[in-house]
Structure formats: structure tokens, C-alpha cells
C-alpha positions as CSV (number, residue, x, y, z in Angstrom):
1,X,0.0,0.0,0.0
2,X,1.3,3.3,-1.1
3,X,1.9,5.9,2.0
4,X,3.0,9.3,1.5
5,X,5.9,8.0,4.5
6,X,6.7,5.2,2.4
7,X,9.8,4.2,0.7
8,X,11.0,1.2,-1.3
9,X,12.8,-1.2,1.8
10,X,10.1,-3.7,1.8
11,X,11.8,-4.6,-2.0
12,X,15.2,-4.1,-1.2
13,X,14.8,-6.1,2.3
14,X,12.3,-8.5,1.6
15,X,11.7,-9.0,-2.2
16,X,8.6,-7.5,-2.4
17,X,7.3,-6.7,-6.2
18,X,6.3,-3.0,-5.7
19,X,6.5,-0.5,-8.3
20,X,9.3,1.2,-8.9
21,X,8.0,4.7,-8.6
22,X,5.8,4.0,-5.9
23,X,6.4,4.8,-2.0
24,X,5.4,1.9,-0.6
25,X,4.6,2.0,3.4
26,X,2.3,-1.0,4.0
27,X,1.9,-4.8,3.1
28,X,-0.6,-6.5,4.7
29,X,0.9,-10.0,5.1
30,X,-2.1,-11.7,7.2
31,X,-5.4,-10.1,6.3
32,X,-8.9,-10.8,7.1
33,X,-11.0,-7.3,6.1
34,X,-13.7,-6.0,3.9
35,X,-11.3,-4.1,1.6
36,X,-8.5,-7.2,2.2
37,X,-8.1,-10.9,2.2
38,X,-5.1,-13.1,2.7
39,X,-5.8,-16.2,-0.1
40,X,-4.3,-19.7,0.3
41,X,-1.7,-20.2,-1.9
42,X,-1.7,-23.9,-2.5
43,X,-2.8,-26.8,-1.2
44,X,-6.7,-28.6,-0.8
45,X,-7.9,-25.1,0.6
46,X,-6.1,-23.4,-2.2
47,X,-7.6,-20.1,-3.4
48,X,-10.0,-20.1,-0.3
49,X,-9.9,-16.5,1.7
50,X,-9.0,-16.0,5.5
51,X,-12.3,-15.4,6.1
52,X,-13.8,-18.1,4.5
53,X,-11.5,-20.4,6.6
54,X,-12.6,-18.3,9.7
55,X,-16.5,-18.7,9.3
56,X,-16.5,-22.1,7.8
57,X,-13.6,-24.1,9.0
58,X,-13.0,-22.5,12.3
59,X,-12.2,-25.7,14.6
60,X,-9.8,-27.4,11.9
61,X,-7.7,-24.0,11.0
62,X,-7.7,-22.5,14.4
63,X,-8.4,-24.5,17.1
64,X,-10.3,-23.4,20.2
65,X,-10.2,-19.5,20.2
66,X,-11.9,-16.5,20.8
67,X,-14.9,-15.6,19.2
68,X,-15.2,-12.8,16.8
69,X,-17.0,-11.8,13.7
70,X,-13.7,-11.9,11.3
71,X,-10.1,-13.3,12.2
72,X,-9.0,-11.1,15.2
73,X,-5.0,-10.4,14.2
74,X,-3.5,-7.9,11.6
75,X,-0.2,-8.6,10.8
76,X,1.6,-6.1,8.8
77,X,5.7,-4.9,7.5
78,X,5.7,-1.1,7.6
79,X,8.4,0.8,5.4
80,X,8.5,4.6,7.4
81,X,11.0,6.0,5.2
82,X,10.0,9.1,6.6
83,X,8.1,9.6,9.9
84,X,4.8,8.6,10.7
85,X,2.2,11.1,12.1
86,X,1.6,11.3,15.7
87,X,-1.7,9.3,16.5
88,X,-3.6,7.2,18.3
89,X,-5.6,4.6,18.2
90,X,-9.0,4.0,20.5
91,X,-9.4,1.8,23.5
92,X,-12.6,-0.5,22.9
93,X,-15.1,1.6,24.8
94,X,-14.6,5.0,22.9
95,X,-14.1,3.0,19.9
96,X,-17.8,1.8,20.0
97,X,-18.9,5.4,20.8
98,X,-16.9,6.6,18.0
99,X,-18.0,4.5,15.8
100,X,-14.4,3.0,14.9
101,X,-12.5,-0.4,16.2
102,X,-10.2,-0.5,18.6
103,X,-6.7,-1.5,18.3
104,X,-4.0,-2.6,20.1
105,X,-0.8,-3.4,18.8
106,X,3.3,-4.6,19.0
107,X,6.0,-3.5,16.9
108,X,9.5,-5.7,16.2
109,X,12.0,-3.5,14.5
110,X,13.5,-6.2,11.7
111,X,15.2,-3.2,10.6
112,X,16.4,0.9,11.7
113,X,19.2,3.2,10.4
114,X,21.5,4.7,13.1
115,X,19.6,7.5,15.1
116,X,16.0,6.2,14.3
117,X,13.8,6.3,16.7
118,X,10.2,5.6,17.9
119,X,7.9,8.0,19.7
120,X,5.7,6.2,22.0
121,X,3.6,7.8,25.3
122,X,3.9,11.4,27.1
123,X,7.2,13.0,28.2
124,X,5.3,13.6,31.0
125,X,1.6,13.3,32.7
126,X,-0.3,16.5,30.8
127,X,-4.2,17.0,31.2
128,X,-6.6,16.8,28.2
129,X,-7.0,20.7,28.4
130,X,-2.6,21.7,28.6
131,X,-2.5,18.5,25.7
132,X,-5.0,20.2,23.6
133,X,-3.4,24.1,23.9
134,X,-0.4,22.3,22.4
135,X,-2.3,21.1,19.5
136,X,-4.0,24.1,18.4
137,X,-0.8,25.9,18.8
138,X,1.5,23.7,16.7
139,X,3.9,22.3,19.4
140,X,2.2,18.7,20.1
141,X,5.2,17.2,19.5
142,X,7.2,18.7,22.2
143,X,5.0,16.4,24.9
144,X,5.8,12.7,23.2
145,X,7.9,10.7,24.2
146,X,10.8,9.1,21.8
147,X,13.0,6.2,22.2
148,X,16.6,5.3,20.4
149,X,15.8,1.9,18.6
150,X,18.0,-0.8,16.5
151,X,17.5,-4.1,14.7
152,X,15.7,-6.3,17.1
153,X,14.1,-4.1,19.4
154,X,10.1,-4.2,20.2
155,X,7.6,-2.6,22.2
156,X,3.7,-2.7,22.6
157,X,1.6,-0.3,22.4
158,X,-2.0,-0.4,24.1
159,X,-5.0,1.1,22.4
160,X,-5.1,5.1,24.1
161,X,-1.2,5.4,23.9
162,X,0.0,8.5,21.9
163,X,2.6,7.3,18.9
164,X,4.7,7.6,16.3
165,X,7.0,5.6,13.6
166,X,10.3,7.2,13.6
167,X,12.1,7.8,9.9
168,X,14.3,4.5,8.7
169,X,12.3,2.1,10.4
170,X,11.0,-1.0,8.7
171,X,8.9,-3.0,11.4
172,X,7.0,-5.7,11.5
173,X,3.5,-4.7,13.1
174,X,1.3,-7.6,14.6
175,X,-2.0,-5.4,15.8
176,X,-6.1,-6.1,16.5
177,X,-7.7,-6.6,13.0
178,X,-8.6,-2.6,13.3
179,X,-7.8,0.4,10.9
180,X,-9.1,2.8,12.7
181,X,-6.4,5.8,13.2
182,X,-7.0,9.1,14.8
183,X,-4.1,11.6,13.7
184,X,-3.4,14.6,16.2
185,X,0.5,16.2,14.1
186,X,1.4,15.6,10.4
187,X,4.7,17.1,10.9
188,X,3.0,20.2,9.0
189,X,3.0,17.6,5.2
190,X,1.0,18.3,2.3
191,X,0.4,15.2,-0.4
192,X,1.2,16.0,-4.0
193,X,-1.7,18.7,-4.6
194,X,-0.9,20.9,-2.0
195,X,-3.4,19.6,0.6
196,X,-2.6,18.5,4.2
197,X,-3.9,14.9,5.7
198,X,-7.3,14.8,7.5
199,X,-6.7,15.2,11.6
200,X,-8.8,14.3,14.0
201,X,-8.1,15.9,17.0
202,X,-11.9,15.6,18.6
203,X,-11.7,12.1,18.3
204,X,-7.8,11.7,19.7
205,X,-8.8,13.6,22.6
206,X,-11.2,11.2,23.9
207,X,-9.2,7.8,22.8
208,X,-5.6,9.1,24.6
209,X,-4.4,8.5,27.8
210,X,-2.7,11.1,29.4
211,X,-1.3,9.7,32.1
212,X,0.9,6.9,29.8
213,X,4.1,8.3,30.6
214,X,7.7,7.3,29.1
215,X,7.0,3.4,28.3
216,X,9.9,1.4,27.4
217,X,11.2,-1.0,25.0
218,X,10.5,-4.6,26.0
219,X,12.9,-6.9,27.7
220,X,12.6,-10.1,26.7
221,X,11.8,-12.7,28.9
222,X,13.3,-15.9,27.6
223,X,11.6,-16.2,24.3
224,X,8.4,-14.5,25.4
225,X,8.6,-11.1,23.8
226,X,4.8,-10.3,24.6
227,X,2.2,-12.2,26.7
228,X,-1.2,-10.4,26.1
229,X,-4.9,-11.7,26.2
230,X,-5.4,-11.0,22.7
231,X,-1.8,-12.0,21.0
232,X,1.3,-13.9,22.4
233,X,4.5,-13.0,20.5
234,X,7.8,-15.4,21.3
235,X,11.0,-14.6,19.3
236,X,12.7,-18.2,18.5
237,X,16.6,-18.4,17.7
238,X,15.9,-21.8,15.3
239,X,19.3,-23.5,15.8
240,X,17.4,-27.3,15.0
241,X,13.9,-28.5,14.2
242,X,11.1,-27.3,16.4
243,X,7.3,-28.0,16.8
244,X,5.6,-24.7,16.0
245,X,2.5,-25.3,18.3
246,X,0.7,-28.3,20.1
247,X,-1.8,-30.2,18.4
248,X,-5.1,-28.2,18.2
249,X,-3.2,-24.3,18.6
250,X,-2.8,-22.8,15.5
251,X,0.2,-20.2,14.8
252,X,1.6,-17.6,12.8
253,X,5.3,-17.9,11.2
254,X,7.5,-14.6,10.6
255,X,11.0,-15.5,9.5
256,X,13.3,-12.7,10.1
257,X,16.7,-14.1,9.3
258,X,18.3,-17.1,7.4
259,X,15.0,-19.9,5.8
260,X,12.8,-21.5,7.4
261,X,11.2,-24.7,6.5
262,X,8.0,-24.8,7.4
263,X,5.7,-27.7,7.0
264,X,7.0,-28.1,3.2
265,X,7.4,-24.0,2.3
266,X,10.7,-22.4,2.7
267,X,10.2,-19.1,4.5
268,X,12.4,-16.2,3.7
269,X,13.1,-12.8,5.5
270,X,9.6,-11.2,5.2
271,X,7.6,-14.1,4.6
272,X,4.5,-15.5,6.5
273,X,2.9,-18.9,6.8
274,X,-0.1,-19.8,9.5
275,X,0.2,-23.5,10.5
276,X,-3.2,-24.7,10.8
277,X,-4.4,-26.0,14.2
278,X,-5.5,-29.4,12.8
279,X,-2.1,-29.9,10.7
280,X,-0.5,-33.1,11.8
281,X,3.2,-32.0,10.1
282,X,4.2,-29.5,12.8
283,X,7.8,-29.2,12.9
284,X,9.8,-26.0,11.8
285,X,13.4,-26.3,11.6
286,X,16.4,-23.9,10.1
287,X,18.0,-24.6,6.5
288,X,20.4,-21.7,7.1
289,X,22.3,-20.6,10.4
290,X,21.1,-17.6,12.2
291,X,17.5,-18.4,11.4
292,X,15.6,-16.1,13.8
293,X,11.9,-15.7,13.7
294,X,8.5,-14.4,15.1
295,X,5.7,-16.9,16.3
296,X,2.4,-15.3,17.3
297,X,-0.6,-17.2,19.0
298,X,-3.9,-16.0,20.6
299,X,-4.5,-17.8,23.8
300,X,-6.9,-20.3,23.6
301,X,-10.2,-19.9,25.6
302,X,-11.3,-21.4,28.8
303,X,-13.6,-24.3,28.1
């Protein structure tokens, strides 16, 4: 998807056939939305959408999860060539009143230049009123709060929490299946007739908190790089073969470094596979060394 932060790193990185002329920001790797789909590439449920698999084969592709009307997870690779927008994104309650979705998210950095950074919660605790002075007089972005990132680095970011992407960034973004974005600073950017992005400062006054002060990066914790109700993200270092999931769990495959063989599909730097729940082949395992990669789950419910 073409952003007007864009660049052309998801090619260069990743392979990606994007146009040449084309800032690319976005590719929506695992997809299940009205304007969207994710389609099977092979196999007997070839050419069948992630939606269809979601309504219809539910119990065989995903095992015992959460319900919800359309496959919960978003997963993404963003290109910020140049720097985001400050924004935010709505906790579940305003959502609904706002008539949006809520979203939740967690970024992995597969990639950053030297000096990029993030900008992610308050400097400090402001009120609604002192945050919204700042707006109308142009200085927003002296209250966020930014972090030095490299290669390897993550953080999550709750629905209400005031952020930005950095310049020279190219993440990998596993989120709530949501688009809903309120933007609060454009950095003061016009697209190429002149005009500035749509803001919508109402709505990000209502969704922020303003009391999320200076989060950090996260710090590992073994393998577990995030352990949330609606996503669990581990970061595996593949040295041998591996079982992806129990029996009955499905997952979601991001290889970051080296190939992954997966099932019978080699996975490359940028590449995505979900391993169905029901699959009886479960085993992963590293056909290069330094293979690194991301496995997401969503906890299974509670019979």
C-alpha cells in the first residue's frame, strides 16, 4: 500500500514486487477485512480466503479461540521511510462510541538506520485541556515521548497510547484486526496537490491516555517477547527442528533471518505462513544458520 511515509525497503529487504515509482509503506501479510483478504496459496484449501477459513472451518484451521465476527490479528511490515504522524488509536469503549475499532498493537524492529527512533507515550503526565493548547498551537510534539531503537528491538503499544513511527524504520506490526487511526500532528506535510492529511483531534482527545508516561522498550523474557490476552508474541533463535504449536493451537510464522522450513514451504526474511491448528506435520526447523523468527498465537479460551 502506497503511504505518502513510504519508501521502497520492503523490496530491497524482503523481495517485495512493488513498483518502482511507488512509496510503498504497508503490506498487509495476514489479512482478514472487507477491503482485504489473505488467499491460500496452495494446497486442498487453495484459493480459499481468510475469512472463508474463519466462518466455515474455524475448529480445523484454528483450534479453540476466541470468538469474533472476522479473524481477530492484523499482521503487517511497515516501510517509514520518513516519519509517521503522531496518533492514536482507540481503547474498545470509545471505539464503539466513536464509531471505529479498537486497536492494540506490538511492533518488532526487523530493521532501523543509526539515530532512528520511535515515539511512543507522554514525556510527562499532561491534562486533556494543557494537551490540547499544544495542539492548536503547533507544538504537540514537544509532549511525546521518543525512544533510540536498533535491529531487534520491540515494544507494545495499548489502544489510548499516543505514537509515532520514527524515519528509517521498517517493522513488522502484529495489531487487532482494526484500521481505525486518529491523527493529532502531520509534521506540518502536504500530499502531491498541496493539501494536508485529514486530523482528527476531537476524536484523539477522547481515545488518549494522558497519564501513559515514558514506556519502554520490551525486555525479553526468555523467548516471550509479549504475553497479552489478545496475541502472544515469542521470538525463536531456530538452531534445530522445532514443533511450531501443540496439536489443536494454531500459529503464525514470521521469518526474520536465514530460511525457514516450514511444513513443506521455505520461509524467507519477510515471509508469513499460519500453520493450521488441525495440521498433523508440525515441525519447523532452520536450512540456514542464524535463522531467527517471530511466532504469534492467541490464547486459547477457557472451556
Amino acid at each position: 500500500m502506497e503511504r505518502i511515509w513510504g519508501g521502497h525497503r520492503l523490496a530491497s529487504l524482503f523481495g517485495k514486487r512493488t513498483p518502482d515509482t511507488a512509496t510503498i509503506g504497508e503490506s498487509w501479510e495476514i489479512v482478514d477485512r472487507p477491503e482485504a483478504q489473505s488467499v491460500v496459496r496452495n494446497g486442498p484449501f487453495r484459493d480459499r480466503t481468510l475469512h472463508e477459513l474463519w466462518t466455515r472451518d474455524r475448529d480445523a484451521i484454528f483450534g479453540n479461540v476466541p470468538e469474533s465476527p472476522r479473524f481477530p490479528l492484523l499482521v503487517k511490515l511497515l516501510d517509514a521511510h520518513d516519519q509517521l504522524s503522531l496518533q492514536v488509536h482507540p481503547p474498545e469503549k470509545i471505539a464503539a462510541q466513536l464509531g471505529g475499532e479498537p486497536k492494540t498493537e506490538f511492533w518488532y524492529i526487523a530493521s532501523a538506520i543509526p539515530g532512528a527512533r520511535l515515539h511512543v507515550g507522554l514525556r510527562k503526565a499532561v491534562t486533556r485541556k494543557q494537551f490540547e493548547h499544544e495542539v492548536r498551537v503547533g507544538t504537540v510534539a514537544n509532549l511525546v515521548h521518543s525512544i533510540d531503537v536498533k535491529t531487534g528491538d520491540s515494544i507494545f503499544l495499548p489502544a489510548g497510547r499516543f505514537h509515532g513511527i520514527g524515519g528509517g524504520n521498517v517493522l513488522v506490526e502484529i495489531q487487532q484486526n482494526s484500521d481505525t487511526t486518529y491523527r493529532v500532528f502531520d509534521w506540518n506535510r502536504v500530499d502531491d496537490s498541496g493539501k494536508p492529511r485529514p486530523l482528527h483531534v476531537d476524536q484523539a482527545l477522547q481515545s488518549i491516555d494522558f497519564n501513559d508516561v515514558a514506556p519502554a522498550l520490551i525486555e525479553p523474557d526468555g523467548e516471550i517477547l509479549l504475553r497479552h490476552q489478545l496475541f502472544e508474541i515469542q521470538k525463536w533463535n531456530l538452531a534445530g527442528p522445532r514443533i511450531v504449536a501443540p496439536s489443536g493451537q494454531f500459529a503464525i510464522v514470521c521469518c526474520l533471518t536465514g530460511v525457514v522450513r516450514c511444513v513443506d514451504v521455505d520461509l524467507r526474511p519477510g515471509e508469513f505462513a499460519l500453520v493450521a491448528a488441525s495440521l498433523p506435520d508440525r515441525q519447523i526447523q532452520p536450512r540456514e544458520d542464524g535463522t531467527t523468527l517471530l511466532r504469534v498465537t492467541i490464547p486459547e479460551t477457557t472451556p
